[in-house]
Backbone as CSV, one residue per row, in Angstrom:
resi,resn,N_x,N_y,N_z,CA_x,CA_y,CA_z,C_x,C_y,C_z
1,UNK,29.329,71.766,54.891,29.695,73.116,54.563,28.519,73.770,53.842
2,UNK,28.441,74.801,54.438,26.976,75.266,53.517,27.189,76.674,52.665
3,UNK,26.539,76.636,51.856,26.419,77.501,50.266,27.319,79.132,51.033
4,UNK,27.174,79.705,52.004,27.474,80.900,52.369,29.261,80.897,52.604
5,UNK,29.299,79.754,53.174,31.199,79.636,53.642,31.463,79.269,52.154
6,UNK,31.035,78.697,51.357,31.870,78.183,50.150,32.525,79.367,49.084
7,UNK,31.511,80.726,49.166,31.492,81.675,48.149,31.926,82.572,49.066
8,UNK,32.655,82.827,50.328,32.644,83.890,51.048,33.284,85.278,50.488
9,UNK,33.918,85.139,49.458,34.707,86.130,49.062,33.650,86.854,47.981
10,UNK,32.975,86.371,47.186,32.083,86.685,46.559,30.676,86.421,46.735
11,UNK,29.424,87.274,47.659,29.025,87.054,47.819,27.058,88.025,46.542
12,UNK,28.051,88.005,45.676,27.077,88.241,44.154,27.073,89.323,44.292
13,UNK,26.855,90.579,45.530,26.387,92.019,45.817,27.372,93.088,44.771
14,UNK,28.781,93.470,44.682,29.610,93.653,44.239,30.319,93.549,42.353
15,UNK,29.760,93.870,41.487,30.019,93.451,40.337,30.769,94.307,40.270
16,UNK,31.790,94.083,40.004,33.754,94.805,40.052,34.097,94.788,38.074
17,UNK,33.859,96.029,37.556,34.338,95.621,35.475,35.993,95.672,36.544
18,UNK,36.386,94.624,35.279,37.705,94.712,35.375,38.649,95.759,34.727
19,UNK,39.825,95.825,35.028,40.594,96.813,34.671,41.381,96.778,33.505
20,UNK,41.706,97.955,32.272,42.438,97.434,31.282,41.844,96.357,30.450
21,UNK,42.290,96.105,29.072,42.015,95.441,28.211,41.990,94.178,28.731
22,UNK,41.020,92.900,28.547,40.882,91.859,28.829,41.423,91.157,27.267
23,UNK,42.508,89.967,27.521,42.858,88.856,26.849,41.682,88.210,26.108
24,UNK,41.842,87.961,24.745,40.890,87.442,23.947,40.503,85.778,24.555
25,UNK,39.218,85.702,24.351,38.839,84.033,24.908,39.710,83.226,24.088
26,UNK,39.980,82.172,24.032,40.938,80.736,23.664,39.894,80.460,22.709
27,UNK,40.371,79.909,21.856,39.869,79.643,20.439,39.204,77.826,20.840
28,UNK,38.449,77.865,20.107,38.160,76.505,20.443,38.436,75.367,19.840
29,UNK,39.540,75.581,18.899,40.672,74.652,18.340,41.531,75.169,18.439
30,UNK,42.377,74.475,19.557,43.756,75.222,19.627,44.368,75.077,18.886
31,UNK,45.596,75.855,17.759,46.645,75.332,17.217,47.484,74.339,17.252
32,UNK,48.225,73.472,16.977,48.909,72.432,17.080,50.342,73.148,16.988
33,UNK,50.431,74.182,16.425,51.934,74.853,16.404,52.007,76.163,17.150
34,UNK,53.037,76.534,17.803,52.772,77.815,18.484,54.558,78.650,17.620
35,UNK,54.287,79.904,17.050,55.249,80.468,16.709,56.338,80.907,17.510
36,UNK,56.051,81.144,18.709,57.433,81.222,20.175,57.701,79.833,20.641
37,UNK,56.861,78.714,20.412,57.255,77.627,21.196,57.156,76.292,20.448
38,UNK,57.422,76.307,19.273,57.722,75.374,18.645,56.586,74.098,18.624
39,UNK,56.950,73.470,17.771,55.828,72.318,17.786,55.591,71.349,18.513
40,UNK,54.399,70.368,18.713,54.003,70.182,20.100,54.278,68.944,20.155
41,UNK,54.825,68.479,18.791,55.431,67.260,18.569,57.040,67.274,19.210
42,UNK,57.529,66.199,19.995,58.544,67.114,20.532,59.639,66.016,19.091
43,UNK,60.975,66.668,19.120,61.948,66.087,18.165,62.070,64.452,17.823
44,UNK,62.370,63.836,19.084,62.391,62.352,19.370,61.669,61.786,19.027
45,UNK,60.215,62.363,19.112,59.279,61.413,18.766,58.639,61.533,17.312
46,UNK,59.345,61.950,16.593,59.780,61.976,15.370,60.248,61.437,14.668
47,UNK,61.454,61.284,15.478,62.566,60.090,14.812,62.583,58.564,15.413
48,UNK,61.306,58.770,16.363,60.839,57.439,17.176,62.682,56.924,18.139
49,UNK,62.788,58.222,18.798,64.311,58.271,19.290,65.292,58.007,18.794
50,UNK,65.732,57.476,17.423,66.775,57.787,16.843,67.414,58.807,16.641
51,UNK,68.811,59.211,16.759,69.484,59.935,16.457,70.354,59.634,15.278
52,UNK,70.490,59.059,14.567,70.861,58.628,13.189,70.518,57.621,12.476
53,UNK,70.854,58.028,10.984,69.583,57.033,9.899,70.050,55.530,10.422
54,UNK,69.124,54.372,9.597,69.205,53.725,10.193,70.204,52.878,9.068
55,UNK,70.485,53.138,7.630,70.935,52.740,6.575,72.750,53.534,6.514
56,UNK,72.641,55.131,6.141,73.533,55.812,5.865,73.358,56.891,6.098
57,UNK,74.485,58.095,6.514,74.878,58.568,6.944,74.382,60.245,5.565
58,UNK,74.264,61.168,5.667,73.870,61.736,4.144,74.517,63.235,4.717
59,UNK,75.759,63.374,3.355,76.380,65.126,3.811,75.697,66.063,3.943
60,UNK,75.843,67.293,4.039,74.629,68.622,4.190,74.703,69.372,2.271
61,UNK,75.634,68.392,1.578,75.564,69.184,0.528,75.121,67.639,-0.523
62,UNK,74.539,66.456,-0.072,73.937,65.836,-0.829,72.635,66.011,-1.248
63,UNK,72.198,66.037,-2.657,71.197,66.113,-3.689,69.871,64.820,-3.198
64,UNK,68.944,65.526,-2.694,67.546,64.506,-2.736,66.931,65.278,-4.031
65,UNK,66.677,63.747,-4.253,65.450,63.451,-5.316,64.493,62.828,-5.119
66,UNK,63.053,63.138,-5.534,61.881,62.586,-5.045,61.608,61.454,-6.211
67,UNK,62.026,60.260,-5.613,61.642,58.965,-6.679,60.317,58.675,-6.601
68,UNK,59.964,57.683,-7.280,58.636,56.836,-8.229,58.813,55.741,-6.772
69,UNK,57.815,55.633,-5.975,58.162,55.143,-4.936,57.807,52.858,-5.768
70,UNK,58.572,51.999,-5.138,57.588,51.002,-5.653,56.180,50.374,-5.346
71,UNK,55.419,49.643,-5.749,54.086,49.929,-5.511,53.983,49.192,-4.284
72,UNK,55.134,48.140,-3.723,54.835,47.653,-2.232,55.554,48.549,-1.311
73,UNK,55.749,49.903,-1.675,56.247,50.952,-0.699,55.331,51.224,0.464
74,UNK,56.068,51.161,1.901,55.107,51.485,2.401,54.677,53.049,2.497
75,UNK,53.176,53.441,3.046,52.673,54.811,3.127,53.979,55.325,4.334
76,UNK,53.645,56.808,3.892,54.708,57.653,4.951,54.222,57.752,6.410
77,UNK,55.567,57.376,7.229,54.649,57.547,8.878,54.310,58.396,8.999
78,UNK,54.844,59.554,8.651,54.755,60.802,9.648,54.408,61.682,8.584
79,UNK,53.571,62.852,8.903,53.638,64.308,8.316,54.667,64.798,7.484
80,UNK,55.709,65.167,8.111,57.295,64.922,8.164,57.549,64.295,7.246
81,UNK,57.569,63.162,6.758,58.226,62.782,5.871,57.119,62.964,4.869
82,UNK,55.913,63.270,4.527,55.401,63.343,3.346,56.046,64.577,3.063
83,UNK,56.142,66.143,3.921,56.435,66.886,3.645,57.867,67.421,2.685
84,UNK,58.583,66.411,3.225,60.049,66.130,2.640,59.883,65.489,1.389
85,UNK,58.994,64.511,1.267,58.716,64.559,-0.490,58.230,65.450,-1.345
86,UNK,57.355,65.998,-0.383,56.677,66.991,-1.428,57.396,67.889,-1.937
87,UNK,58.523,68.317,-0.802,59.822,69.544,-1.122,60.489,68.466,-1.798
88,UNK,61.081,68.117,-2.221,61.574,67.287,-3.224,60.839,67.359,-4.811
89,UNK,59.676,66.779,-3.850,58.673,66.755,-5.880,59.417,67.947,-6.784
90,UNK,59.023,69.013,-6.143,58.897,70.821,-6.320,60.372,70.862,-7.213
91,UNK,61.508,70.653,-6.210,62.911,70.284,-7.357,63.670,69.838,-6.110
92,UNK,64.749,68.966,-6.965,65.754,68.489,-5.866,66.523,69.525,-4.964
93,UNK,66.906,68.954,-3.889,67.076,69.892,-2.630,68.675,69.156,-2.030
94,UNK,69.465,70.247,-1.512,70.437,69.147,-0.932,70.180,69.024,0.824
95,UNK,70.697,68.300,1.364,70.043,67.827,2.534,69.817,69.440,3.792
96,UNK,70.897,69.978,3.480,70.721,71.508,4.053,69.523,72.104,3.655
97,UNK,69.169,72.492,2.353,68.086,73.143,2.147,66.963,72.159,2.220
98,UNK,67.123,71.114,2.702,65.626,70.194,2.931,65.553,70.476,4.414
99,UNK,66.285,70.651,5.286,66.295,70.912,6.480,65.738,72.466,7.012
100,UNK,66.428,73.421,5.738,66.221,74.821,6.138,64.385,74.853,5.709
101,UNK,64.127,74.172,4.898,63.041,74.484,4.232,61.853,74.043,4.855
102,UNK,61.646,72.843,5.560,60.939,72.191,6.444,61.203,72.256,7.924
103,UNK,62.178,73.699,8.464,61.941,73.983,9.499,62.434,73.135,11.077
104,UNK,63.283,72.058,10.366,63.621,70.989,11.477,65.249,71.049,11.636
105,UNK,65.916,70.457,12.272,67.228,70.265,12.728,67.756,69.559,11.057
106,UNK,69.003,68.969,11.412,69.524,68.510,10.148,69.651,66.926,10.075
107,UNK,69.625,67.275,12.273,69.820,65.748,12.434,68.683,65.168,12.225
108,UNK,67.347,65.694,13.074,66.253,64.976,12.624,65.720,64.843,10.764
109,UNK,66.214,65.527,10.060,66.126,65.623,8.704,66.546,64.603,7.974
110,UNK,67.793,64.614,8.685,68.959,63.055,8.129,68.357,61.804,8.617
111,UNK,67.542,61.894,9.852,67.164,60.234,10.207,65.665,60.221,9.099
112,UNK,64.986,61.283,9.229,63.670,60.938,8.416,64.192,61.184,6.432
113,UNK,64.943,61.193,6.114,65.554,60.848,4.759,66.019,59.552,4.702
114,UNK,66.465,58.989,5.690,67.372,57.758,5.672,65.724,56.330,5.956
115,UNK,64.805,57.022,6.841,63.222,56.128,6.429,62.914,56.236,4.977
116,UNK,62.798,57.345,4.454,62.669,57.612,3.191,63.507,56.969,1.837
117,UNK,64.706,56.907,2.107,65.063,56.241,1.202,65.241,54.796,1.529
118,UNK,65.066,54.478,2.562,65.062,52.775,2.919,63.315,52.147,2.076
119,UNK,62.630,52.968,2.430,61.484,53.050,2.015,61.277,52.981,0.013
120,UNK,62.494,54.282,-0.622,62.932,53.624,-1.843,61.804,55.274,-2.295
121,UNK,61.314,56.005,-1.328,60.553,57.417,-1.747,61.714,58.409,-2.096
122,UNK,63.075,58.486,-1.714,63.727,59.360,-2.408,64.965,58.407,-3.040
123,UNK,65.668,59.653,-4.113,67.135,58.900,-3.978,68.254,60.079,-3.585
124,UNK,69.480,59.686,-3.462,70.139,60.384,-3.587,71.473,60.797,-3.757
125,UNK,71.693,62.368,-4.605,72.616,62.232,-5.855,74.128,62.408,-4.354
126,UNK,75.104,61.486,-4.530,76.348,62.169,-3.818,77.415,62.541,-4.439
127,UNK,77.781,63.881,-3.364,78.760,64.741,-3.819,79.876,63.717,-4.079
128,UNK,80.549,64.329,-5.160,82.504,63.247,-5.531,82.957,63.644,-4.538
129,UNK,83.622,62.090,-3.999,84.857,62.483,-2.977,85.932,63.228,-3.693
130,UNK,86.870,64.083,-2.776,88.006,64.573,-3.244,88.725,63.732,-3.929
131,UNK,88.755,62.490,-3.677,89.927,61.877,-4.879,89.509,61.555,-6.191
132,UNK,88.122,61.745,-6.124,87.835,61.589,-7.797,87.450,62.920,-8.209
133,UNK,88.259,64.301,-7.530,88.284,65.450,-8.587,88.748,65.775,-9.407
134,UNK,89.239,66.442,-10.356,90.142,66.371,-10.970,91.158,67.206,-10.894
135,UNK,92.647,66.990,-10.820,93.840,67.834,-10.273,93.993,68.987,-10.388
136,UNK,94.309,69.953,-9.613,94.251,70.943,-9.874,95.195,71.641,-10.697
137,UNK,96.484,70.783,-10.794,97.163,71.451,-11.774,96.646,71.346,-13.134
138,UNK,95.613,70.121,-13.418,95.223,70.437,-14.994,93.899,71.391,-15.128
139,UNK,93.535,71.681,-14.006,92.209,72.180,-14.314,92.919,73.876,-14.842
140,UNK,94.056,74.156,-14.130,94.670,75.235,-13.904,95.203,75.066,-16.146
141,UNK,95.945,74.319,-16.528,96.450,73.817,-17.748,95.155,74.064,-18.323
142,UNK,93.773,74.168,-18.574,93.010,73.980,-19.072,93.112,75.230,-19.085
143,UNK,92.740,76.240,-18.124,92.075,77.742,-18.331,93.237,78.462,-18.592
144,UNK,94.534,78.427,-18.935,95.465,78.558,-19.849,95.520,78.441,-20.914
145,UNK,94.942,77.328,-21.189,94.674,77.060,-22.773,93.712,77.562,-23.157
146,UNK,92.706,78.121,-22.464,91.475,78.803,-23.070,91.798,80.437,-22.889
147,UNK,92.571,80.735,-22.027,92.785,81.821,-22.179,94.213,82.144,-23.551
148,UNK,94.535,80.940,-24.283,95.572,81.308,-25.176,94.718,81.149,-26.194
149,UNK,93.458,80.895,-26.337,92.978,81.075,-27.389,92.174,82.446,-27.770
């Protein structure tokens, strides 16, 4: 095949400006996050395909705390979970606002807390079950009595 059939459509004579604003060149480090399309890390491989912790189970209104990790702790796998300490360091968070705050699901939140505290990097405070509240008829007896004073 020779040089003339290969370029037939363009044969150099013709310099055509293009039309309308031209798209900025591509950066030459692409981002790792895109704001319409989410991160390039996909979910799963996050949680190294787990879909739940691997210890316990943690409500959306339980208290993390960022513990004193011990010194044969291991380092954090992922990004991800350093990040979840660090929101912790800052002040305790309950598992909802560790989720809202770091931008991830609740489920993937709950499996990378449940590395974390197997790990012994957080703890965390749980809500009282309903049977150890206290009755409502005395709580009711109480603000009676404060209102008779």
């Amino acid at each position: 095949m020779t040089d003339s059939h290969r370029n037939w459509f363009d044969d150099g004579s013709h310099d055509v400006a293009p039309l309308g604003p031209q798209p900025e060149a591509p950066p030459e480090h692409p981002e790792w996050f895109d704001d319409e399309a989410g991160p390039l890390v996909r979910l799963f491989a996050m949680t190294a395909g787990r879909a739940r912790p691997t210890s316990e189970s943690f409500d959306l209104i339980a208290i993390i705390h960022a513990a004193e990790p011990p010194e044969d702790a291991p380092p954090f796998p992922s990004p991800e979970h350093a990040a979840i300490v660090s929101l912790c360091r800052v002040a305790s968070r309950s598992v909802a606002d560790v989720a809202a705050d770091s931008d991830l699901p609740v489920g993937v939140v709950r499996v990378l807390l449940g590395d974390l505290l197997d790990a012994g990097h957080i703890s965390v405070g749980r809500p009282l079950a309903p049977a150890q509240l206290p009755d409502e008829r005395i709580l009711r007896e109480v603000i009676n009595g404060l209102r008779a004073l």
